[in-house]
VMD Tcl script that builds the backbone (N, CA, C; Angstrom):
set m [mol new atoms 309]
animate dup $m
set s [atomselect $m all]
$s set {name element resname resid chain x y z} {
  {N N UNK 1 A 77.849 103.960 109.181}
  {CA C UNK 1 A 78.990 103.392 108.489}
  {C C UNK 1 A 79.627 102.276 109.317}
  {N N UNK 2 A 79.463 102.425 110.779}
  {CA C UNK 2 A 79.978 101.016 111.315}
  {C C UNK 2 A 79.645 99.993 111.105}
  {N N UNK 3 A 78.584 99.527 109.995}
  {CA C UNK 3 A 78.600 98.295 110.517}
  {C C UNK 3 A 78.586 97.863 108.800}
  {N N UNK 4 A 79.100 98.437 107.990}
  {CA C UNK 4 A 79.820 98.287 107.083}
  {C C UNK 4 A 81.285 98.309 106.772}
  {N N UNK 5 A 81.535 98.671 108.614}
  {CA C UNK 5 A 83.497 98.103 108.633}
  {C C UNK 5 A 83.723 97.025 109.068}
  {N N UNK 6 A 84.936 96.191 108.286}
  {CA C UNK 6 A 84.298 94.796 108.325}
  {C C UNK 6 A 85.302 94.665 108.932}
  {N N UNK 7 A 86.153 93.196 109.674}
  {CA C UNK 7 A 87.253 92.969 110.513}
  {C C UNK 7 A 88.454 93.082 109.155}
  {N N UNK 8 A 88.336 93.528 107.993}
  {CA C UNK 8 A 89.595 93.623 107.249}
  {C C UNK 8 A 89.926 94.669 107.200}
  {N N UNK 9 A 88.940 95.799 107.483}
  {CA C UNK 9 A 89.339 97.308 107.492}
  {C C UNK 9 A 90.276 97.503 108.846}
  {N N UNK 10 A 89.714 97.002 109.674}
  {CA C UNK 10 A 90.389 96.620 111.105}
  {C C UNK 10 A 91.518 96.414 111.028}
  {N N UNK 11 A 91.444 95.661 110.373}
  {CA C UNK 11 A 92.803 94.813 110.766}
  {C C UNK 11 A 93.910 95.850 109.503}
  {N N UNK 12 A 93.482 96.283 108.320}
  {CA C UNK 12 A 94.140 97.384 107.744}
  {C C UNK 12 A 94.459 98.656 108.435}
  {N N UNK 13 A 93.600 98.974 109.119}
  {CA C UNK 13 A 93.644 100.308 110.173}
  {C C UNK 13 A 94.660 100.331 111.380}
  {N N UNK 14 A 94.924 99.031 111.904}
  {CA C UNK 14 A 95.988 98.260 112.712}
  {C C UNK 14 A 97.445 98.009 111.937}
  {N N UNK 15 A 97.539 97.994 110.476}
  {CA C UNK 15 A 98.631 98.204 110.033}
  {C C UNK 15 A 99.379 98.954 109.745}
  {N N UNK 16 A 98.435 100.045 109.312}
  {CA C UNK 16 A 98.692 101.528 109.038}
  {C C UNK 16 A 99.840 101.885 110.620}
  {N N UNK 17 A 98.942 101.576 111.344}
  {CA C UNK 17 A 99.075 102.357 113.279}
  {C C UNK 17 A 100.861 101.324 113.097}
  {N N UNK 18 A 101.055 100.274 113.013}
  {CA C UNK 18 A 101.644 99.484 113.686}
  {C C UNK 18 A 101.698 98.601 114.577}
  {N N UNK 19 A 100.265 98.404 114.842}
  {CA C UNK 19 A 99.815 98.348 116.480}
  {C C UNK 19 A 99.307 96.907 116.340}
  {N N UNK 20 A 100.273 95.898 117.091}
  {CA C UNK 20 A 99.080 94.422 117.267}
  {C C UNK 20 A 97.784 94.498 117.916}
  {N N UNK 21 A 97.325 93.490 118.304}
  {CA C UNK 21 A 96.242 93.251 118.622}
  {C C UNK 21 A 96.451 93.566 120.207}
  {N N UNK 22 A 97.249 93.307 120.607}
  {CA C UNK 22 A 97.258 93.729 122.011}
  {C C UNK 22 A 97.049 95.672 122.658}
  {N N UNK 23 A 97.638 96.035 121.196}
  {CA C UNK 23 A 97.409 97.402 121.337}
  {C C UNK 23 A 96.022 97.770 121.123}
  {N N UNK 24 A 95.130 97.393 120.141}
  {CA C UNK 24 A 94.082 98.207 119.731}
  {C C UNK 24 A 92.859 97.357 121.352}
  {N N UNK 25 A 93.013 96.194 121.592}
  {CA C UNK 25 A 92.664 95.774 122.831}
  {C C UNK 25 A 92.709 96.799 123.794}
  {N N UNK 26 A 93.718 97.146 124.269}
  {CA C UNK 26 A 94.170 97.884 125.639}
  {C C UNK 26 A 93.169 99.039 125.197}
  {N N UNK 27 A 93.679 99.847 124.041}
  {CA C UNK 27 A 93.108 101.222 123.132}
  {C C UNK 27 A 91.611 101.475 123.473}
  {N N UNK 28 A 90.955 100.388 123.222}
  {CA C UNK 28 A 89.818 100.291 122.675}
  {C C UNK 28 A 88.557 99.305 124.206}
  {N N UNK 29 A 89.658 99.517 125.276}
  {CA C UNK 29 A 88.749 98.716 126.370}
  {C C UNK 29 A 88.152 97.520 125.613}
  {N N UNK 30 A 88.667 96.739 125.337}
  {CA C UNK 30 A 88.328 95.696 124.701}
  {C C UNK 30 A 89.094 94.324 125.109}
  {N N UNK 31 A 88.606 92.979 125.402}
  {CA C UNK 31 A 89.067 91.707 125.894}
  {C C UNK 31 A 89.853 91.756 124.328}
  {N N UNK 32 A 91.308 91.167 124.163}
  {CA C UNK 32 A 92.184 90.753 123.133}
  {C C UNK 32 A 91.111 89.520 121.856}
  {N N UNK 33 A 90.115 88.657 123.100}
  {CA C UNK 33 A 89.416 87.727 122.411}
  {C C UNK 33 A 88.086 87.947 121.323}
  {N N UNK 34 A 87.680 89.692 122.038}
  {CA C UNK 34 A 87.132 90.438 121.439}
  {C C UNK 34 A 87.506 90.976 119.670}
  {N N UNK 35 A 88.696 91.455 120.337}
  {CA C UNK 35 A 89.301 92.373 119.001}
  {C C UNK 35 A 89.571 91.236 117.630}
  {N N UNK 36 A 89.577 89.821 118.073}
  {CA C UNK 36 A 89.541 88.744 117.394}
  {C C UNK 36 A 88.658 88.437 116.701}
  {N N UNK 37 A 87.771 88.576 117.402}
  {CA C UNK 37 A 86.049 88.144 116.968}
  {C C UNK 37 A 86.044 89.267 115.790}
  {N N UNK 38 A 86.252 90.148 116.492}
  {CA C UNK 38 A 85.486 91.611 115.039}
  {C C UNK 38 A 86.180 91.138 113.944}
  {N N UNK 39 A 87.870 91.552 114.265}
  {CA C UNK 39 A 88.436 91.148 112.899}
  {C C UNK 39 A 88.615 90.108 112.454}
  {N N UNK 40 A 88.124 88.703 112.631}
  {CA C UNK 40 A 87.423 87.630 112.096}
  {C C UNK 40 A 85.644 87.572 111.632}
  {N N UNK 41 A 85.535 88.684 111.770}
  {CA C UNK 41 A 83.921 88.781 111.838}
  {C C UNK 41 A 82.944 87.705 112.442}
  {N N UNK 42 A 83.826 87.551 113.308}
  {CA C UNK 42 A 82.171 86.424 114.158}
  {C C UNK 42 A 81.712 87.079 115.177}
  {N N UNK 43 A 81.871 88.232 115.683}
  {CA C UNK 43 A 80.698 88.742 116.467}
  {C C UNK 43 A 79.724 89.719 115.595}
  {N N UNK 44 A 78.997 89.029 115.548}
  {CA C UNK 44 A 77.775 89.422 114.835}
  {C C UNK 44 A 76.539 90.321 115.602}
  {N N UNK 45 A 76.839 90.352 117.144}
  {CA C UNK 45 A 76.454 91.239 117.849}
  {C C UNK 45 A 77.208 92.275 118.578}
  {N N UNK 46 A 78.449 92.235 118.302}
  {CA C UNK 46 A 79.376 93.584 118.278}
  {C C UNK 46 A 79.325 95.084 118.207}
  {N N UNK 47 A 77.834 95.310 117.796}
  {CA C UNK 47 A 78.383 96.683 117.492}
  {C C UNK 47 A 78.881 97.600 118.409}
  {N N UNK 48 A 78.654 97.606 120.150}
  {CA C UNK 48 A 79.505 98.307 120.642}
  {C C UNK 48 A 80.920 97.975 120.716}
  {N N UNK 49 A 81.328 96.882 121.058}
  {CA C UNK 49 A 82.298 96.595 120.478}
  {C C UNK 49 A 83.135 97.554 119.045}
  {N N UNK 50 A 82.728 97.133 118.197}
  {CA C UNK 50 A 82.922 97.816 116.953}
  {C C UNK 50 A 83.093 99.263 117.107}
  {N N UNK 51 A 82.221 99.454 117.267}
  {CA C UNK 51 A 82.198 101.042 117.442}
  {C C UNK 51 A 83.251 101.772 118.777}
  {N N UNK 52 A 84.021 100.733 119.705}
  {CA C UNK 52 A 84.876 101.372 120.712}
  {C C UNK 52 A 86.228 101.039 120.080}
  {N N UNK 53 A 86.128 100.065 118.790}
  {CA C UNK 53 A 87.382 99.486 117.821}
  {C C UNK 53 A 87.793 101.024 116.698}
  {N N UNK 54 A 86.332 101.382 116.533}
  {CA C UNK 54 A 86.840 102.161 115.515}
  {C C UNK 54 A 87.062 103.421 116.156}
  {N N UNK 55 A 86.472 103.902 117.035}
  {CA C UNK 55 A 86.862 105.047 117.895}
  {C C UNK 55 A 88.224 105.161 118.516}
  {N N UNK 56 A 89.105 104.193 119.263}
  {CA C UNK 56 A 90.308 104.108 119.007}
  {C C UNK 56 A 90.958 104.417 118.251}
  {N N UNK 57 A 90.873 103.659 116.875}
  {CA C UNK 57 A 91.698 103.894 115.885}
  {C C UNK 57 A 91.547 105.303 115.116}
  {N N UNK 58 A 90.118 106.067 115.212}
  {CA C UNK 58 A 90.027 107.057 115.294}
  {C C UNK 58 A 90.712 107.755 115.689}
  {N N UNK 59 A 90.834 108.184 117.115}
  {CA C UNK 59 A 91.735 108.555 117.830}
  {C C UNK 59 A 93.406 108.719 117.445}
  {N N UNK 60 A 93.497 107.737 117.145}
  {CA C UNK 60 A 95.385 107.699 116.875}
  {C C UNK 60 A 95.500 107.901 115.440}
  {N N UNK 61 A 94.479 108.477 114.922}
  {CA C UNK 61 A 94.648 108.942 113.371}
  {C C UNK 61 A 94.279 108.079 112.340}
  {N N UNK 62 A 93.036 107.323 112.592}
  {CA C UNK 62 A 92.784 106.689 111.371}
  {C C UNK 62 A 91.689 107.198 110.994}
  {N N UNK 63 A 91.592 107.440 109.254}
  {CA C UNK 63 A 90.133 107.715 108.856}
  {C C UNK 63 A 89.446 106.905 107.954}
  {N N UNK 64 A 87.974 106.233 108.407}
  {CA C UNK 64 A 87.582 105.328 106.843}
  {C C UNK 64 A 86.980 106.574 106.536}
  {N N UNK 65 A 86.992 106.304 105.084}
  {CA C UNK 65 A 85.949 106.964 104.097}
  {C C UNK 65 A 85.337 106.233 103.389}
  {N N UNK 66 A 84.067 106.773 102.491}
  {CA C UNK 66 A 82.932 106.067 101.760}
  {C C UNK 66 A 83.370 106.239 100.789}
  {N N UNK 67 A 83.766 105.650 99.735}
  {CA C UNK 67 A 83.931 106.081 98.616}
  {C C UNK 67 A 82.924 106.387 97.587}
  {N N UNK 68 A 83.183 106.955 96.197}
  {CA C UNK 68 A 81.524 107.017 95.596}
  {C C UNK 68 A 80.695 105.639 95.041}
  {N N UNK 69 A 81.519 104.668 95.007}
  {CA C UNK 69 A 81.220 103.523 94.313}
  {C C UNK 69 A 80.216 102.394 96.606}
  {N N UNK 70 A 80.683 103.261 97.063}
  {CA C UNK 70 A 80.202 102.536 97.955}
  {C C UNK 70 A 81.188 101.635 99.224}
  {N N UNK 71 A 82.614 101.672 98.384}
  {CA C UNK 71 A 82.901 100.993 99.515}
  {C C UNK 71 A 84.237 102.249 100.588}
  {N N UNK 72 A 84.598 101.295 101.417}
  {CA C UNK 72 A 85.437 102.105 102.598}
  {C C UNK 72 A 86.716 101.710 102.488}
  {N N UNK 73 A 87.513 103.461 102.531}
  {CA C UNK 73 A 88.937 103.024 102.344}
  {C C UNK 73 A 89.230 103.673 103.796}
  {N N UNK 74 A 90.566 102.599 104.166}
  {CA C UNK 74 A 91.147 103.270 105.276}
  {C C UNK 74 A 92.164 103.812 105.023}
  {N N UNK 75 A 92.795 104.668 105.696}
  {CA C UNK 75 A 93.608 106.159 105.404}
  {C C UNK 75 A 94.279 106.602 107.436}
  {N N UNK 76 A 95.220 107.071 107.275}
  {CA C UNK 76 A 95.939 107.230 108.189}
  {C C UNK 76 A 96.357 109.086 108.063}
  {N N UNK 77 A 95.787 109.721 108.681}
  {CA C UNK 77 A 96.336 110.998 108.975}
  {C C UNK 77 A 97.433 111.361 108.535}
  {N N UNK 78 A 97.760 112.223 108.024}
  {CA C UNK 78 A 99.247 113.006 107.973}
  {C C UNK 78 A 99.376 113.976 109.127}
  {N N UNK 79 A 100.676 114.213 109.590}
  {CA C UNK 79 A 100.348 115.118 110.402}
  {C C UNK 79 A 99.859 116.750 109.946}
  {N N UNK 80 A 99.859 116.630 109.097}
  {CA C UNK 80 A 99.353 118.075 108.533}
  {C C UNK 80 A 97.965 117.608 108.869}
  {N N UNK 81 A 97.160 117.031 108.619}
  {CA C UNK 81 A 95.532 116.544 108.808}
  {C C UNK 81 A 95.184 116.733 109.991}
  {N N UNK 82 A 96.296 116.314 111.238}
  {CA C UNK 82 A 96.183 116.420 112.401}
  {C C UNK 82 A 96.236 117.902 113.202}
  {N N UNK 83 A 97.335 118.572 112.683}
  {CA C UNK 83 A 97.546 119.756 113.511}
  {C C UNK 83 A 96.899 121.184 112.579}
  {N N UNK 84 A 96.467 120.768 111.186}
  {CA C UNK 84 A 95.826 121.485 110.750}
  {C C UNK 84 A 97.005 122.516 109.547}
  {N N UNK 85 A 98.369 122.144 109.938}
  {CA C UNK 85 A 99.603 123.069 109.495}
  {C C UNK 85 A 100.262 122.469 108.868}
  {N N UNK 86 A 100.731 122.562 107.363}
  {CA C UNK 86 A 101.591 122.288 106.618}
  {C C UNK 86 A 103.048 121.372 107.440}
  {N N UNK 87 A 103.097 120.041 106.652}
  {CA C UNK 87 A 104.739 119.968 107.344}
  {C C UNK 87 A 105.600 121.416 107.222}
  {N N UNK 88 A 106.580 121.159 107.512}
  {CA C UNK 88 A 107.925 121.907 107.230}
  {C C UNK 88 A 108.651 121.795 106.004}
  {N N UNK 89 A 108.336 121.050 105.150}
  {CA C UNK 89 A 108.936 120.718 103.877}
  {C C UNK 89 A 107.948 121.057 102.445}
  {N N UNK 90 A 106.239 121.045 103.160}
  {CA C UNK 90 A 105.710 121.027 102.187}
  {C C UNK 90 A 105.261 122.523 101.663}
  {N N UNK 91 A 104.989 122.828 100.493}
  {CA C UNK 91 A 105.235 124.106 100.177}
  {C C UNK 91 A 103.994 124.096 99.324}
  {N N UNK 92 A 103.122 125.496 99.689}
  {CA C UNK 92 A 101.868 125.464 98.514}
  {C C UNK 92 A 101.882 127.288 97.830}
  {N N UNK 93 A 101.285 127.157 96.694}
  {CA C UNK 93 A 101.361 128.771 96.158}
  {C C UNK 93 A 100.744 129.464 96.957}
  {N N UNK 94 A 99.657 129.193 97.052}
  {CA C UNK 94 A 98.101 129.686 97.902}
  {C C UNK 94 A 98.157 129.711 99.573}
  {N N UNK 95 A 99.124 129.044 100.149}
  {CA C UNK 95 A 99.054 128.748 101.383}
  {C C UNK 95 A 97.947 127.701 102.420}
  {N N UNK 96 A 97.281 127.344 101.245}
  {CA C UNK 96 A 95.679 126.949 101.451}
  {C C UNK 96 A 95.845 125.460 101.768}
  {N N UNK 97 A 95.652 125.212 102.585}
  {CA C UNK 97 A 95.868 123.206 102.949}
  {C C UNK 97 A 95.251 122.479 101.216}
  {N N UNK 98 A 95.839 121.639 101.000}
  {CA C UNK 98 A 95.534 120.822 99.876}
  {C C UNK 98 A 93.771 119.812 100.577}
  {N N UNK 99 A 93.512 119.802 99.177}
  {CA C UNK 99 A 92.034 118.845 99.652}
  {C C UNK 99 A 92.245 117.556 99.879}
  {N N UNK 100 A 91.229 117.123 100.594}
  {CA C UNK 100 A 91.517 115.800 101.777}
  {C C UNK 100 A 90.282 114.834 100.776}
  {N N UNK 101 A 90.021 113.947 100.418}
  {CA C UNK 101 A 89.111 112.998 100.257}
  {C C UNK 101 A 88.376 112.964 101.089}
  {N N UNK 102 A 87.082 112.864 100.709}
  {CA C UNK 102 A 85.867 112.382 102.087}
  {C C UNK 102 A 85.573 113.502 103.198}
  {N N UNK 103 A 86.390 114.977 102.779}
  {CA C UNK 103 A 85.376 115.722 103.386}
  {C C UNK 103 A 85.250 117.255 102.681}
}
mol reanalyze $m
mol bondsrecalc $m
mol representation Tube
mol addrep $m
């Protein structure tokens, strides 16, 4: 799936976070001139690159998914996704975590 994430998912996945470019840089052991290239798509030989971009953003809670038609949506964790436990506000009959897209 990496190399069907293109520098707009990137750069969507970076909005979600809040995080400029200087952040997903530092994040992601990556030169700032780097994180440019991807999400402009001109490194065309990137994929480690890429793949230490999306592992970051991984990390701080981002998820792409495939959708059925083929393409990738990006999506940002809730903290319920994260810790596995209902907020504090949210309330289910079953007790049963609600279903997640894409897995």
């Amino acid at each position: 799936m990496q190399r069907t994430i293109q520098g707009f998912h990137l750069r969507a996945a970076r909005a979600l976070l809040d995080w400029p470019m200087p952040i997903l840089a530092e994040c992601s052991a990556l030169s700032l001139s780097t994180v440019k290239r991807l999400e402009d798509d001109r490194d065309s030989h990137g994929t480690r690159s890429r793949r230490k971009a999306i592992t970051a953003l991984s990390r701080a809670g981002i998820r792409f998914l495939v959708l059925a038609d083929g393409s990738i949506a990006v999506a940002k964790r809730t903290p319920c996704d994260l810790s596995g436990n209902l907020p504090d506000d949210a309330s289910s009959d079953t007790g049963a975590l609600p279903a997640i897209a894409g897995e």
